[in-house]
C-alpha positions, 0 to 999 in steps of 0.5 A, spaced: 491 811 498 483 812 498 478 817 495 474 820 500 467 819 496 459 818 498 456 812 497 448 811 497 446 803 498 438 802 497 435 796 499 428 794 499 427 791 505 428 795 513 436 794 512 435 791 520 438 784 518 441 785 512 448 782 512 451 784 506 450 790 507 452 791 513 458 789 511 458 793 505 456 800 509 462 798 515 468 797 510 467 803 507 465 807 513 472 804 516 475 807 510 472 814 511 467 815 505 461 817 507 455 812 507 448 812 507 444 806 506 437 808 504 431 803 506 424 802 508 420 804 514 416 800 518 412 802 524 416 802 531 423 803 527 426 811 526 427 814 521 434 817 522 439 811 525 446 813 526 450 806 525 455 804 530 459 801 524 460 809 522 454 810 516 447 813 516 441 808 515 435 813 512 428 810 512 423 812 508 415 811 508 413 806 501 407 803 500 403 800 494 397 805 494 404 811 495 406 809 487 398 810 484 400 815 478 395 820 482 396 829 482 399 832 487 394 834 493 391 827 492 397 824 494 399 828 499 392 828 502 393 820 502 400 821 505 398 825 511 393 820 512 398 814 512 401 818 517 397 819 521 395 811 520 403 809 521 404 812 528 398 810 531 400 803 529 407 805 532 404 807 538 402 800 539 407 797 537 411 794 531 407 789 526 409 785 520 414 782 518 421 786 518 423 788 511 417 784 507 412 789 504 405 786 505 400 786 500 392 786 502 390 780 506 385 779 499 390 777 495 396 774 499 402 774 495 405 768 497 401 762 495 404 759 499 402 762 504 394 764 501 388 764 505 384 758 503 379 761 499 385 763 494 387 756 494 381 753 492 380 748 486 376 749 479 375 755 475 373 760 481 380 757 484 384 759 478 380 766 478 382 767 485 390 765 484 390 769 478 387 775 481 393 774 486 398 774 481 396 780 477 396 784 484 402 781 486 405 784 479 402 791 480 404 792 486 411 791 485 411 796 479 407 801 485 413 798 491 418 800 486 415 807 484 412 809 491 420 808 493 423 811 488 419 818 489 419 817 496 428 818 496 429 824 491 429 828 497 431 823 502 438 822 501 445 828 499 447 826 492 453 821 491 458 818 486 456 811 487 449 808 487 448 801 489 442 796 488 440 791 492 435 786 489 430 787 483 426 793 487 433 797 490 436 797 483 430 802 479 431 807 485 438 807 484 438 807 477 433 814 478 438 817 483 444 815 479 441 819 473 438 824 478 445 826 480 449 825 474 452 819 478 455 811 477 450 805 478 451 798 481 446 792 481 447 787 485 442 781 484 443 776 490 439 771 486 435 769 480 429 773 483 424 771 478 427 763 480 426 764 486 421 765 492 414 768 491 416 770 482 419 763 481 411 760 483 407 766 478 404 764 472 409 764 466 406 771 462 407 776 470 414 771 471 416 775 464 414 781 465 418 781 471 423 778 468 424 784 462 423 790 466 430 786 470 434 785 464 433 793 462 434 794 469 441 791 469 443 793 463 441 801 465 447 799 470 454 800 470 456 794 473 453 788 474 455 784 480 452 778 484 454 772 489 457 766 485 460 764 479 453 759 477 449 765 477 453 771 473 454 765 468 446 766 467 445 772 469 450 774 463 446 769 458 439 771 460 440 779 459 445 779 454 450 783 459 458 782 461 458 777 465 457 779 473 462 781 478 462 775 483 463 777 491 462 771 496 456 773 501 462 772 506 463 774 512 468 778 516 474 774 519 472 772 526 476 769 532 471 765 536 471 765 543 475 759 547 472 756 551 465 756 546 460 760 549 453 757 550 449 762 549 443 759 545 444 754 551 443 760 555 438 763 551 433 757 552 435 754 558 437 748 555 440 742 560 448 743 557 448 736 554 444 738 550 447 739 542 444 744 538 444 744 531 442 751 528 438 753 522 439 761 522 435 766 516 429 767 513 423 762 514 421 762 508 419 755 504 424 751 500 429 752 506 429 745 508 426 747 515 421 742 515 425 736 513 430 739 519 424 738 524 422 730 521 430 729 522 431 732 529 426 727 533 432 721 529 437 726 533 438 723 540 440 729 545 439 734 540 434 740 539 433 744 533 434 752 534 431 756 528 434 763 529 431 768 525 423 771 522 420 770 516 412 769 514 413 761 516 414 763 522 407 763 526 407 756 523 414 754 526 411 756 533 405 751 532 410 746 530 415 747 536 409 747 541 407 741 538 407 735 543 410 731 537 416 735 537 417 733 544 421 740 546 425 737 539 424 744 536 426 752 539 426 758 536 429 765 537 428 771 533 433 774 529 439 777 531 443 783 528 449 782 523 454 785 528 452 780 534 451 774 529 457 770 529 457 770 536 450 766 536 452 761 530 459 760 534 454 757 541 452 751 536 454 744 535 453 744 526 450 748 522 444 746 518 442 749 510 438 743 506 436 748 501 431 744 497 433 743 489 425 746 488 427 752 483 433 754 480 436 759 485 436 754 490 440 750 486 445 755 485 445 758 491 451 760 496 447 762 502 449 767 507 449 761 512 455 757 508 459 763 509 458 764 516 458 758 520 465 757 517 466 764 520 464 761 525 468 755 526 462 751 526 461 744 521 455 744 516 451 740 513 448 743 507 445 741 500 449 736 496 446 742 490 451 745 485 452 752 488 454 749 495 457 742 493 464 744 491 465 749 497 463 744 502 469 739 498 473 742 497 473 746 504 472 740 508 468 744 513 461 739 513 457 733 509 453 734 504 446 731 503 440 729 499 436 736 502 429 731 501 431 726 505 430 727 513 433 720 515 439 722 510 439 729 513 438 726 521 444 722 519 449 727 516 448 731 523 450 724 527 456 724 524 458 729 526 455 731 532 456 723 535 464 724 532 469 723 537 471 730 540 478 730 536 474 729 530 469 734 532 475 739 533 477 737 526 471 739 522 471 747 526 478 748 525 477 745 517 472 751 516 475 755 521 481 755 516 478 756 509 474 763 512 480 765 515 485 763 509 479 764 503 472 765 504 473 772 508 470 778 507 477 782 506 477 779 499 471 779 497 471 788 499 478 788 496 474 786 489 468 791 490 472 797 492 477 794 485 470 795 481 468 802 485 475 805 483 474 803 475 467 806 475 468 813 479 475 815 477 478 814 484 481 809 489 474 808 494 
């Protein structure tokens, strides 16, 4: 029997796509504790938002320039006049990407993604990239800082924190001790491997990379999303090994006959097959390899469903005559209604380039989702996706760097005979329903929760 007790899950992002915490946040609401997840506003999303799942959602107002160490009515004049700033954007409309703070366009933090002046060659190109990588480092610490000034008041006092990712996890850390209250850490990758900290210069990725580990081993529990990362996370910070929840998703039942929302959504002739990529768009996804391998799919188009900073650089790929209609996207849909759009697709496409260590181990959300879903999958012949796929039998692996191999994979599947293809769904179906669920995975967090604050969650 369940203790009623208050939860608070802090996020970096604008919590509007986050699935794990969504799942989360319902499965403790559903058990009668009070929930609230506290994130980050952006311009035309509110402040207070009652979740149909049972929980609160608070947003609170962060920025680098919020976290400069500055007196009292400095910073409230500042204040007052972001403010004033974010509702004029909010009357025109929202801006940005959701969830991703953005640096000043001066100093991209994504080099990727840099203007071309940053980009340059020889030591003035050196400068710039440096420049970039110092103000990409501050800016995290004055994120974090402005983030966690902003929530001392925002949310009632609770007896479980829990972090998500490198920057939720000091602001859970300051409100558990704040309130004499248990902190969890969730790290859902080996961040300074991954993303735009895997591409800094070797002294920021440390620095980073030590305030984490003092941040881990301040929390009292650890956990993450697969035994390949708790294994380097524990050796790295010198704590016990992590707790492992699988970023499953919830049971799911998909609707018999299919329905053909994607087909629906983008007006496609019904022969068409459809192999989705859903999530961020990003690099090192295997977007690009996605696009070059679907013109070798007869009949079939590419869908991208989801945001992210490539997204601009997508649209002007699928509007090329060279994609021939080849390539369509769909922005993100919210966690509630996602397995019902992954559902509508013919195989799910996740051929995660082996470019930094996290994206070698990784297990992503979309794995789990798509055999939720009863949908085969084609992903990375990598180590943190190989085993389940074997072993589920709920897709084919692939070399991710290779389109022609990737292009061939999804015609196996998509060109099968239809007992063949009903076979793959249903293996993936089974393993969600029997395995890689959701269920399970809560019954282990709640297990951790009870051991932490004394009473059964």
């Amino acid at each position: 029997m369940s203790v009623p007790q208050r939860a608070v899950l802090v996020l970096p992002t604008t919590a509007e796509f986050d699935s794990r915490t969504y799942r989360i946040a319902s499965a403790l609401a559903a058990r009668g504790h009070d929930v609230t997840v506290l994130a980050r506003w952006r311009p035309g999303l509110p402040e207070e938002e009652a979740h149909p799942a049972g929980y609160r959602i608070r947003r609170v107002k962060v920025s680098a320039g919020a976290g400069l160490p500055l007196p009292g009515p400095v910073y409230r004049a500042i204040s007052r006049w972001r403010q004033g700033r974010r509702e004029r954007e909010a009357a025109v409309g929202p801006s940005g990407v959701p969830g991703a703070p953005a640096p000043p366009p001066a100093s991209p933090a994504d080099p990727d993604e840099a203007s071309p002046a940053t980009r340059t060659s020889g030591p003035l190109g050196r400068f710039r990239r440096a420049g970039a990588s110092a103000w990409r480092t501050l800016a995290i610490a004055l994120v974090v800082r402005s983030q966690t000034r902003a929530s001392r008041d925002a949310v009632p006092p609770a007896d479980l924190y829990h972090g998500m990712a490198y920057m939720g996890i000091p602001v859970a850390l300051d409100l558990a001790r704040r309130h004499a209250a248990r902190a969890v850490y969730d790290a859902r990758d080996i961040y300074v491997d991954a993303g735009n900290l895997a591409r800094l210069p070797r002294p920021f990725r440390a620095l980073v990379g030590r305030l984490e580990r003092g941040w881990a081993r301040r929390a009292d529990r650890v956990i993450t999303v697969n035994r390949p990362y708790a294994e380097v996370m524990a050796q790295r910070w010198g704590v016990e090994l992590p707790l492992v929840v699988l970023n499953c998703a919830y049971r799911f039942d998909p609707p018999e006959p299919r329905e053909r929302r994607l087909h629906e959504a983008l007006g496609l002739p019904p022969e068409t097959r459809v192999v989705l990529y859903q999530g961020g768009f990003s690099r090192d996804r295997g977007i690009e390899q996605l696009i070059e391998a679907i013109r070798d799919v007869d009949r079939a188009v590419l869908v991208l469903l989801g945001y992210g900073p490539l997204r601009a650089e997508l649209e002007r790929q699928a509007a090329d005559p060279a994609t021939a209609g080849r390539v369509r996207l769909l922005p993100a849909v919210p966690p509630t209604e996602l397995l019902s759009w992954v559902a509508a697709a013919d195989v799910v496409a996740m051929p995660i380039q082996p470019t930094t260590l996290n994206h070698r181990l990784t297990t992503p959300n979309k794995l789990f989702e798509a055999m939720a879903a009863g949908v085969p999958v084609v992903a990375s012949d990598l180590p943190g996706m190989a085993d389940i796929v074997r072993e589920s039998c709920c897709g084919l692996l692939v070399d991710p760097t290779d389109p022609a191999a990737i292009a061939g994979v999804i015609r196996s599947i998509i060109d099968a005979p239809e007992a063949e293809r009903a076979a793959w769904a249903g293996r993936a179906l089974a393993a969600a329903h029997a395995t890689y669920n959701w269920e399970r995975q809560m019954d282990l967090l709640l297990a951790e929760y009870g051991r932490l604050t004394g009473k059964p969650w």
